[in-house]
Residue, then its C-alpha position, 0 to 999 in steps of 0.5 A: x537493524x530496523x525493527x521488521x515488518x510482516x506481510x501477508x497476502x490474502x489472494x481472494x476477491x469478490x469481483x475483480x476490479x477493471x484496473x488490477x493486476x494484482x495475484x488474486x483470484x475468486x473467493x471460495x470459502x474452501x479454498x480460502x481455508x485450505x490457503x490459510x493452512x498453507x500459509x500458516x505452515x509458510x510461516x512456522x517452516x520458513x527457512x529465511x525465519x531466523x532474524x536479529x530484527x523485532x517485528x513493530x508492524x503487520x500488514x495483511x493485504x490482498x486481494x480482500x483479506x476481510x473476506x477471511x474470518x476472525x478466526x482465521x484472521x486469528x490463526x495467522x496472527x498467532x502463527x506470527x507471534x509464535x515464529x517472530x518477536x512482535x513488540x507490543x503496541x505493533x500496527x497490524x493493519x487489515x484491509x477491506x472493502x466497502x461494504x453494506x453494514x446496517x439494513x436489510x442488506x448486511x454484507x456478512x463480509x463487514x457485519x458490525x459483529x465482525x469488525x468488533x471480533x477483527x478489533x478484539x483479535x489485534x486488528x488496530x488499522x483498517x485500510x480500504x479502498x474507497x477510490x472515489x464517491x461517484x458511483x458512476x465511477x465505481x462502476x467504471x472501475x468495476x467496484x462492488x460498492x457504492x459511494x453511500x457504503x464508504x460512510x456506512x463502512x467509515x462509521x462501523x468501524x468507528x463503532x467497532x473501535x477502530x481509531x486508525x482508519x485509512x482511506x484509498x482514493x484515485x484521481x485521473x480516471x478516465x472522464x474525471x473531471x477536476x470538479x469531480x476529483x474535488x468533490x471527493x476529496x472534500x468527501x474524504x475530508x469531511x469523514x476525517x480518516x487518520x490517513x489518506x493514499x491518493x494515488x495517480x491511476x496507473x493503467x497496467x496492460x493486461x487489465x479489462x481497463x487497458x483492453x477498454x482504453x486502447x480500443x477506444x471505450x474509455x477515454x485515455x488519462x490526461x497527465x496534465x488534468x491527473x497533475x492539477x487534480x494532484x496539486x489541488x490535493x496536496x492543497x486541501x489536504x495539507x489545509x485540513x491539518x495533514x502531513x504529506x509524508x510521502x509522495x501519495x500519502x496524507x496523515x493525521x499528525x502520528x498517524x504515518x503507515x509505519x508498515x509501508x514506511x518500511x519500503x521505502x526507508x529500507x527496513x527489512x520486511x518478510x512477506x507470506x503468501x502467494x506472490x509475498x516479496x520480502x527484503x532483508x534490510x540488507x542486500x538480498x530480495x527474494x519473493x515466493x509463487x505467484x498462482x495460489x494454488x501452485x503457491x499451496x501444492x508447494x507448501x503442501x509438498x514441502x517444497x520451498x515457496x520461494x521461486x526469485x531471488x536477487x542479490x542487489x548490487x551495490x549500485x543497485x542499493x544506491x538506485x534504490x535509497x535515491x529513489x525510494x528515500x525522495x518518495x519520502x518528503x522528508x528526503x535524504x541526507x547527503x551526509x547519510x548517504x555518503x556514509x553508506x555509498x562513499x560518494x558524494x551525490x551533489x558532486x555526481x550529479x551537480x547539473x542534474x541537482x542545479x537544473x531540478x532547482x531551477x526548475x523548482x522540482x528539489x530542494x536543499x535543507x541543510x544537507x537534506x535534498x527533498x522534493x518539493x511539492x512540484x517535484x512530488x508531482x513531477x516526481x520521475x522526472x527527478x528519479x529518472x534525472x538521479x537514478 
């Protein structure tokens, strides 16, 4: 079996951006500390704990995990270590929010003090969301920084030791021009970070960003100005000596998030927290209470987290390793895949393969059917095509 990964979810954040729909809640300081105590019983009492599989990464993710403290941030590391056989050299990435580090107004969120004690505690990959470098967006998207704080952050956590460092930036926002989204990725570029996630806005009902849009506040995304502000990126990034490994995902050559990987090559992951998801690498999915505080009363009542759990089917192992295996560019063997499902998937879907081709959306090498970088950006016209 593949080596495992560990999430864990950190519910809390200073202000709540307009285009999340994510778990997550106001941080205080009390119930933060009340949640890592549940959480670390989660994880010593876990009933799904017993796996063949070593553990190479672990993520915690949010929700703002940097608003916890070192010492907390400790505690859960070493409640992993002692359930899960962690291999040296693992990728324990933290993510973080811009942040004020230097002047009168330090951010005790990111104080240079802090970093250095995350990095001395085993955080060795920092995540965080820079989304872009016009304030004037930020704003929009209700953001607690500015664009002079994601240098300010950048060049902390180099201090700090940090050597892994991955940026989040989104293109297609509302009233984004093409110039704009340009100017942020040289932004991003000229800062050099290890790895680069450059995501498409997607604008999820129920947020204040919807609600704005549907009544006329905010114009709506234009897909065809989000599909040039993506080619130029794959365009520049790729220039700039990065791999485009997955569809929205730029590295340094080494530097892959190993962690999300795992999702989308089907290692099996474990997820702790509130709302966490995890995957057997097999066959069974399962994920736990959404709402913090009723995810702590179970825990604190001795009652299972877990409240899904699904049992894929074989057709639905097979939608999946389509659909999750072509978001790698890399692709999918043919050869692999008739291995694992018994069928022939350019013999299924011959008019569907022959028709993506011609429309230069796929492509062949040796038995390896890929995106190419049109198909990447037209990329769920593929899925939908081979699901």
């Amino acid at each position: 079996m593949a080596n495992a990964g560990i999430y864990i979810h950190i519910p809390f954040c200073r202000t709540r951006c307009s285009y999340c729909d994510f778990a997550t809640g106001a941080y205080e300081h009390a119930l933060a500390e009340t949640y890592v105590s549940a959480l670390i019983r989660e994880i010593a009492a876990w009933p799904e704990m017993k796996v063949p599989a070593a553990v190479d990464t672990i993520y915690l993710g949010g929700g703002t995990p940097s608003l916890l403290t070192p010492d907390q941030v400790e505690r859960i590391l070493k409640a992993v270590y002692a359930q899960f056989h962690v291999l040296d050299g693992a990728e324990i990435t933290l993510e973080i929010n811009p942040a004020s580090v230097t002047g009168a107004q330090v951010d005790a969120e990111l104080s240079h003090e802090k970093l250095r004690r995350l990095r001395t505690v085993g955080i060795n990959r920092a995540s965080f969301g820079a989304q872009t470098f016009d304030d004037r967006e930020l704003k929009l998207l209700g953001r607690t920084h500015d664009s002079g704080q994601i240098g300010e952050t950048f060049r902390a956590l180099r201090d700090a030791g940090f050597d892994n460092i991955n940026f989040d930036l989104i293109a297609g926002l509302p009233g984004q021009s093409l110039s704009g989204w340009k100017r942020n990725v040289a932004a991003a570029l000229q800062l050099r970070p290890e790895h680069l996630s450059l995501y498409l806005l997607d604008v999820h009902e129920g947020t204040p960003l919807a609600d704005q849009i549907s009544r006329g506040l905010r114009p709506r995304p234009d897909d065809d100005l989000a599909a040039e502000m993506y080619s130029h990126m794959i365009e520049a990034v790729c220039a700039a000596g990065y791999e485009h490994y997955e569809i929205s995902n730029f590295c340094r050559p080494g530097f892959n998030s190993k962690h999300n990987t795992k999702y989308w090559a089907g290692a099996p992951y474990y997820g702790f927290g509130n709302s966490a998801h995890s995957f057997d690498g097999v066959s069974r999915r399962w994920a736990n209470e959404r709402d913090a505080t009723n995810y702590i009363d179970l825990i604190e009542r001795n009652q299972p987290s877990i409240t899904e759990r699904t049992d894929l089917s074989e057709e639905d192992l097979r939608s999946e390793r389509i659909f999750l295996g072509l978001r790698l560019m890399n692709g999918i063997s043919l050869t692999d895949y008739q291995k694992r499902f018994g069928r022939n998937l350019s013999a299924e879907h011959n008019g569907e393969l022959d028709r993506l081709k011609e429309a230069g959306l796929i492509e062949m090498d040796g038995d390896v059917l890929k995106l190419t970088t049109r198909g990447a950006v037209l990329s769920n016209e593929v899925f939908a095509a081979l699901a």
